[in-house]
C-alpha positions as CSV (number, residue, x, y, z in Angstrom):
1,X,51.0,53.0,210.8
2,X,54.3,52.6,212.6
3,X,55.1,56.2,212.6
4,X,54.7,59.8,214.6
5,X,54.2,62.7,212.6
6,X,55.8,66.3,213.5
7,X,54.5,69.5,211.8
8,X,57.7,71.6,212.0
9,X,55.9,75.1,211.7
10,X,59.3,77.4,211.8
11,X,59.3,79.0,208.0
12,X,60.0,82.4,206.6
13,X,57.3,84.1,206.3
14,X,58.3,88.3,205.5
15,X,56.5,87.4,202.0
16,X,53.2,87.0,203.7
17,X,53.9,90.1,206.4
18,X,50.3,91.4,205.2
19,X,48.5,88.0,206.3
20,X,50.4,86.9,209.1
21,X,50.7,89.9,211.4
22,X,48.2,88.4,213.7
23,X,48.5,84.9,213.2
24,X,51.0,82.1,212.0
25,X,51.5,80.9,208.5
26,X,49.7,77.8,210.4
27,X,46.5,79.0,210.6
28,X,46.0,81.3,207.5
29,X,42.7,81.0,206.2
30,X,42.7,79.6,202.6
31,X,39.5,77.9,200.4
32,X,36.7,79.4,202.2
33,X,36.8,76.8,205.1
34,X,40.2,75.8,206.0
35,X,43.7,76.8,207.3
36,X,46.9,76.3,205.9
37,X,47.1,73.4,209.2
38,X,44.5,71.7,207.6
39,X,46.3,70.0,204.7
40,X,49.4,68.3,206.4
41,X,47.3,67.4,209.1
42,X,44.6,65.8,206.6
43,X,47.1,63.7,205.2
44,X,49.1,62.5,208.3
45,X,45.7,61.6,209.7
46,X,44.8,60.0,206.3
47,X,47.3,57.7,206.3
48,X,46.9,56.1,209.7
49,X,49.0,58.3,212.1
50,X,47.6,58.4,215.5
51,X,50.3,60.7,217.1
52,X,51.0,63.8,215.4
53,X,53.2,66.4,217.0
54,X,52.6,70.4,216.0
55,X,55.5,72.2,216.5
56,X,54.7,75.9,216.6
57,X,56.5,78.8,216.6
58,X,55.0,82.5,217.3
59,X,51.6,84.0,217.7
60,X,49.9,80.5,217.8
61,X,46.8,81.3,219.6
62,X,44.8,81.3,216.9
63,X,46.0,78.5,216.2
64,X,45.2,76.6,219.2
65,X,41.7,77.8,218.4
66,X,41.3,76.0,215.3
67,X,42.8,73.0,216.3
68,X,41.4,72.4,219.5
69,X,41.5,69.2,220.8
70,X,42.2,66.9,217.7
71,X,38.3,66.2,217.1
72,X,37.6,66.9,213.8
73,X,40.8,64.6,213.0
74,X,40.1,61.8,215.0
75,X,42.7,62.7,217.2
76,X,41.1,63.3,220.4
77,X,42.3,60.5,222.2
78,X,43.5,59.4,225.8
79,X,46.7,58.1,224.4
80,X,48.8,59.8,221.4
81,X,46.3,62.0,219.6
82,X,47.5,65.6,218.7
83,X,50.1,67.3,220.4
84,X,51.3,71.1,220.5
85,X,54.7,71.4,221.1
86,X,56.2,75.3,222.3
87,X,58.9,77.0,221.0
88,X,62.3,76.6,222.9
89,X,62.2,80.2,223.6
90,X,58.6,80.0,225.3
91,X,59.8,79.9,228.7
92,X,62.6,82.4,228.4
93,X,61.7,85.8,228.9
94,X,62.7,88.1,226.2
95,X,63.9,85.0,223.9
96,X,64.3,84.9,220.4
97,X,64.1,81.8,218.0
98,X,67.8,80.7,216.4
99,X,66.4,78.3,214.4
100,X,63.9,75.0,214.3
101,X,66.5,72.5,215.6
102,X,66.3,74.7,218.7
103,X,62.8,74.0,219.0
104,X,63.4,70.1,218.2
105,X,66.1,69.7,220.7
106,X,63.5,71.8,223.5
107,X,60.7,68.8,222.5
108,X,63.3,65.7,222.3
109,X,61.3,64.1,224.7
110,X,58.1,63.8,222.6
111,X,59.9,62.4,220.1
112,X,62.3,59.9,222.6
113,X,58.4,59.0,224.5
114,X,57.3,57.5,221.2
115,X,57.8,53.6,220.4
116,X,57.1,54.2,216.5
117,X,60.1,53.2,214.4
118,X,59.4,56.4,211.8
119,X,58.5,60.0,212.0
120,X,57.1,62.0,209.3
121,X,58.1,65.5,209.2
122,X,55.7,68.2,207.5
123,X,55.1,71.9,207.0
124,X,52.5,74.3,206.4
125,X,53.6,76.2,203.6
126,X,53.1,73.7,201.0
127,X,49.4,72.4,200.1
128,X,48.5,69.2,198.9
129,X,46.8,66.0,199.2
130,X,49.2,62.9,199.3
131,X,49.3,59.4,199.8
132,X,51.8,59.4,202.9
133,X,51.2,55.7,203.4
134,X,52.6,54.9,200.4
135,X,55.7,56.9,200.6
136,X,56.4,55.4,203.8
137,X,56.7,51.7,202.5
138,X,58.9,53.1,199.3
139,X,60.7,54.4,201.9
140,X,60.8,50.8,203.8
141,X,61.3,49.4,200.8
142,X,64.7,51.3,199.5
143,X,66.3,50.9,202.6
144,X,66.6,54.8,202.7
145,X,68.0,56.7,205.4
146,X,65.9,59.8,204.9
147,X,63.3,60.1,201.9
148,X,62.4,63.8,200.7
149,X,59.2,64.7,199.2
150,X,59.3,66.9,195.8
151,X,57.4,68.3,193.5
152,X,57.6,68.8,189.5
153,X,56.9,72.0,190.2
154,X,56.3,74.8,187.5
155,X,59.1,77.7,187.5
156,X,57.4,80.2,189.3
157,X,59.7,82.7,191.2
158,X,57.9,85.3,193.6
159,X,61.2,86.2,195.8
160,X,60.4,83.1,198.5
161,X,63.3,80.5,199.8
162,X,62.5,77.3,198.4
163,X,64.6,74.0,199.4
164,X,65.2,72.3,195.9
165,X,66.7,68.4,194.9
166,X,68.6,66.8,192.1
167,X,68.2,63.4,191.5
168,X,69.7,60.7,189.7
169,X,67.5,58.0,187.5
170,X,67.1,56.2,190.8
171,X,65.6,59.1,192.4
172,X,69.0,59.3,195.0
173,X,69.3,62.7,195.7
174,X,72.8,64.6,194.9
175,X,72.0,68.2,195.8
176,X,70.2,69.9,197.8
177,X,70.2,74.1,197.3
178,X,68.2,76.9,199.3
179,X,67.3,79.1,196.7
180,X,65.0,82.2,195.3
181,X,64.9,80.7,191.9
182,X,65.2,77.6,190.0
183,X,67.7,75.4,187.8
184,X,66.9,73.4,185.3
185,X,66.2,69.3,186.3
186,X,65.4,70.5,189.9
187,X,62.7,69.6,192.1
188,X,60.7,71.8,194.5
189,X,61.6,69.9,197.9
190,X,57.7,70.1,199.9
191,X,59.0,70.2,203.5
192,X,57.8,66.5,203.9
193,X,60.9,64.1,205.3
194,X,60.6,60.2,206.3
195,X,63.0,59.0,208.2
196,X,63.8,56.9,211.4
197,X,63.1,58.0,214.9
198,X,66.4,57.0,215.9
199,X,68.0,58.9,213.3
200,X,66.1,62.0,214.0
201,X,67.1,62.3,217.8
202,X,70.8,61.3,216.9
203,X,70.9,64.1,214.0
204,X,69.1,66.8,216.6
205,X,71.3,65.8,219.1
206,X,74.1,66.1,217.1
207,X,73.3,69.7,215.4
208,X,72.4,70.5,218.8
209,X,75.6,70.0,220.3
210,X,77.3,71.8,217.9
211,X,75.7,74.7,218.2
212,X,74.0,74.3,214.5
213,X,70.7,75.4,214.0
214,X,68.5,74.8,210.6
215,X,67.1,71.1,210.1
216,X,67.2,71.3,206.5
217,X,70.9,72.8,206.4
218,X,72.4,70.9,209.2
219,X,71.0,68.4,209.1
220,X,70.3,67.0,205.4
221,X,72.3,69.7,203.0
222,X,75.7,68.7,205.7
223,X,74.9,64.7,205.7
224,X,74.1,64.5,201.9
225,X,76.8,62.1,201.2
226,X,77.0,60.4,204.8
227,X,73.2,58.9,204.2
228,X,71.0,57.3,201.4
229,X,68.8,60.4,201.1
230,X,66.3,59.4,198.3
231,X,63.6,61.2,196.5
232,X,59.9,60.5,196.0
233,X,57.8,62.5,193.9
234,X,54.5,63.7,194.4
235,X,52.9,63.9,191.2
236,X,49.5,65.8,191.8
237,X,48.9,69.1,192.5
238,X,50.9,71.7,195.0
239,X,50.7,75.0,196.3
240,X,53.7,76.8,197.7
241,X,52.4,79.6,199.7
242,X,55.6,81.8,200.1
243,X,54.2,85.5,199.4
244,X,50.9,87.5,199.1
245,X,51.0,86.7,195.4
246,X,51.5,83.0,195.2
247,X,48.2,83.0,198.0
248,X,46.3,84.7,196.1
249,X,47.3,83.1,192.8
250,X,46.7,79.2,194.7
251,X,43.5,80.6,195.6
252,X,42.3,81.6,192.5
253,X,43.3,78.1,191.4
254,X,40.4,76.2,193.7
255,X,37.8,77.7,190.8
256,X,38.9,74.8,188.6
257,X,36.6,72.3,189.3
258,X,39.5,69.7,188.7
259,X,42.1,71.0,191.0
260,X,39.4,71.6,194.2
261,X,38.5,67.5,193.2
262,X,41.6,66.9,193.2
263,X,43.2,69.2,196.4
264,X,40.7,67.8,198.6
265,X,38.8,64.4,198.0
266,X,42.1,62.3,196.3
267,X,43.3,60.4,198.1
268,X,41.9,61.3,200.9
269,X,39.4,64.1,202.3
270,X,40.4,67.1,203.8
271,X,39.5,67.6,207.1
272,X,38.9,71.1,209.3
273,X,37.4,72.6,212.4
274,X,33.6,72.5,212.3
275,X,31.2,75.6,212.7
276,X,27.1,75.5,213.1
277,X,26.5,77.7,210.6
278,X,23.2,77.6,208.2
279,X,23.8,77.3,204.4
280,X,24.6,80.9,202.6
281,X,21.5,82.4,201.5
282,X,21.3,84.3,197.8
283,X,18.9,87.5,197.9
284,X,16.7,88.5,194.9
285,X,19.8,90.6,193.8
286,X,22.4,87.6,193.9
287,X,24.7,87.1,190.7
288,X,27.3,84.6,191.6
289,X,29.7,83.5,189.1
290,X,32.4,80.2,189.2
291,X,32.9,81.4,193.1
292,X,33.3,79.3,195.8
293,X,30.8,80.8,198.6
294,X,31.2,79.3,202.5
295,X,27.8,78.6,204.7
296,X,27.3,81.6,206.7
297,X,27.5,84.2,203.6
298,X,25.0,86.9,202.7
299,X,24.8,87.7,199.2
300,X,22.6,90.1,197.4
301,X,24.8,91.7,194.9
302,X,27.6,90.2,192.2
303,X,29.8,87.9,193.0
304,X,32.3,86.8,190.0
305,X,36.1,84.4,190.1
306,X,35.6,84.8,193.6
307,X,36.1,83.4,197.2
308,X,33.9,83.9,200.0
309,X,34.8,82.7,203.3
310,X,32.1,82.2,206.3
311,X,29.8,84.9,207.2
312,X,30.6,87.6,204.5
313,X,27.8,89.8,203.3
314,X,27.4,91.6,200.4
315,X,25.0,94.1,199.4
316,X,22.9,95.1,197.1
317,X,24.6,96.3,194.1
318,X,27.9,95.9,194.8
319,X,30.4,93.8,192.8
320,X,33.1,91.6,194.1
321,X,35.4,90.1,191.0
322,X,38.3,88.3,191.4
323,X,38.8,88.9,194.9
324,X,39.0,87.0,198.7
325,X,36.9,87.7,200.9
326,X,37.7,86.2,204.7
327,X,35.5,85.7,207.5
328,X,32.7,88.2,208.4
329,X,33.9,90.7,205.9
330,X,30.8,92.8,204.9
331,X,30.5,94.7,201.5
332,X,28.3,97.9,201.5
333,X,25.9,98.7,198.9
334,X,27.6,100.5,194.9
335,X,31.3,99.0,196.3
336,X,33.1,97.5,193.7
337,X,36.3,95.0,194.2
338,X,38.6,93.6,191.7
339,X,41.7,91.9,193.3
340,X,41.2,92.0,196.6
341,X,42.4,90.2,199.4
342,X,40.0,91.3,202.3
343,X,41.4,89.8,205.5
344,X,38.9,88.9,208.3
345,X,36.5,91.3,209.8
346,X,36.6,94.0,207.2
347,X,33.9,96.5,206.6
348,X,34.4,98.2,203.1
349,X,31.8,101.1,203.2
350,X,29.1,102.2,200.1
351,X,30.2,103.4,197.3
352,X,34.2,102.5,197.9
353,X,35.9,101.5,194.3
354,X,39.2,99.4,195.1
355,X,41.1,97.9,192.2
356,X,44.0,95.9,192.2
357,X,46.4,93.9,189.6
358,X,46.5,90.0,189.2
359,X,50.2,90.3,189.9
360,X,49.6,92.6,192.8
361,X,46.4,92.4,194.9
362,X,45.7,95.1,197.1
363,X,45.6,93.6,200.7
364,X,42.8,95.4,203.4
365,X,44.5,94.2,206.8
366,X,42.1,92.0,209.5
367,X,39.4,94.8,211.1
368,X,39.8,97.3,209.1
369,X,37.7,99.7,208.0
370,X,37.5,101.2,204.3
């Protein structure tokens, strides 16, 4: 594919305080397996892009872990391959981000190294499986200047900015609003933007200059009627992870056999960092209900509507419902958990009760100890 891809990972992220105090948005665990990462990347990958650019932002090193070198997306190459690009402030002591066209402008010379006549932009917030390939040749095809990614996305307002489109019957896009809520006939934009790699480095350089500093203000919202901006939909399924709640309610989605078919096998796989681990083992006491269980896990009590990441155990007795359990978190004998978010590494002692609401999880930060 004649394209580079570049995974802007500047977002808000005050929604999500609880499960990013330690890590990026980036690398949040979600489905038992994966990071947040893992879906963009997936599909840039999936549709033949060779050279894909990660733009970080703060507390990446856990990041870096995942990702490693590329491998487990075929981009562990001597030429192109994957990329991580530091934040502008990196190498200024004391700094503090102004915005993400600050960080393009600092890695202009990625971007200006490249011969590919397109880039593909891409976040981490949203989650989905796309056909990039084909967006790129309705974007050759139109003659667009820039083509934005949306989303018919269902009305569901947890407090997070969202960037959102109208559209015309030819899919031209004639607004373009940062917003908490929704208005009727818009679209949920997905953070994904094709244009050309021309256009890009003029438009940074440009905002740049000027001292301006968001991408999707500055450099869409303030050229909406200098360029053809057009919209293509993507008509499968999304998740916006914005808060706590719209994590946990996405999560809680994956136990639908039709939306984890769907999320990560069409059209293309999903791909993440690979860990020797044996398959889970179920004790004598094991009751595991529509739960998605990771290889690694321990389980000898009831598990029910629930998601268990690598190396959880669960003891005798004990009964996990509705409820996220991250890596290594171990469950003591007589606990009971209903809406829990259990980050990585925690130890909930026998006998604890902890009950939380659908519409408000209770949240047991990374090591802790209940």
């Amino acid at each position: 594919m004649d394209a580079i891809g570049i995974i802007n990972l500047y977002s808000e992220q005050e929604n999500l305080a609880e499960l990013t105090q330690n890590r990026p948005l980036a690398a949040v665990p979600f489905a038992g397996r994966y990071r947040l990462i893992d879906f963009p990347l997936s599909n840039m990958v999936n549709a033949g892009i060779g050279n894909v650019g990660i733009m970080v932002h703060h507390k990446y090193r856990s990041l870096m872990d995942h990702l490693r070198s590329g491998k487990e997306w075929d981009l562990a190459r001597k030429r192109e391959g994957l990329t991580i690009l530091p934040p502008a402030y990196a190498s200024q002591p004391g700094g503090k981000p102004f915005g993400d066209i600050e960080n393009f402008h600092a890695n202009l010379d990625y971007i200006l190294r490249s011969n590919h006549k397109y880039v593909i932009l891409g976040g981490a917030r949203m989650v989905c499986n796309i056909d990039l390939a084909t967006a790129l040749n309705v974007h050759k095809l139109r003659q667009a200047d820039i083509t934005a990614i949306y989303s018919e996305q269902e009305e569901y307002q947890d407090g997070t900015l969202r960037t959102l489109l109208a559209v015309d019957a030819d899919n031209r896009v004639t607004d373009i609003q940062i917003n908490r809520g929704f208005c009727p006939g818009q679209k949920l934009a997905t953070d994904m933007y094709i244009m050309g790699r021309e256009l890009l480095i003029d438009l940074i350089d440009n905002c740049a200059a000027r001292g301006e500093t968001d991408f999707v203000k500055h450099c869409l919202i303030k050229n909406l009627h200098r360029f053809k901006i057009y919209g293509h939909p993507h008509k499968g399924y999304l998740a916006h992870i914005g808060s706590t709640l719209s994590y946990f309610k996405h999560s809680m989605d994956l136990l639908q056999p039709d939306v984890w078919q769907e999320l990560f096998f069409n059209p293309g796989r999903i791909y993440t960092k690979v860990k020797d681990e044996p398959p889970a083992k179920y004790q004598s006491g094991a009751n595991v209900i529509n739960s998605l269980v990771a290889n690694g896990c321990d389980i000898d009590g009831t598990v029910e509507n629930s998601i268990l990441f690598r190396g959880v155990k669960v003891a005798k007795g004990a009964v996990v419902k509705d409820c996220i359990v991250m890596q290594k978190g171990q469950i003591d004998a007589g606990v009971e958990l209903q809406n829990v978010i259990c980050d990585k590494d925690v130890h909930v002692l026998a006998g604890r009760s902890l009950r939380g609401e659908p519409s408000y999880p209770i949240i047991i930060k990374k090591g802790m100890v209940i």
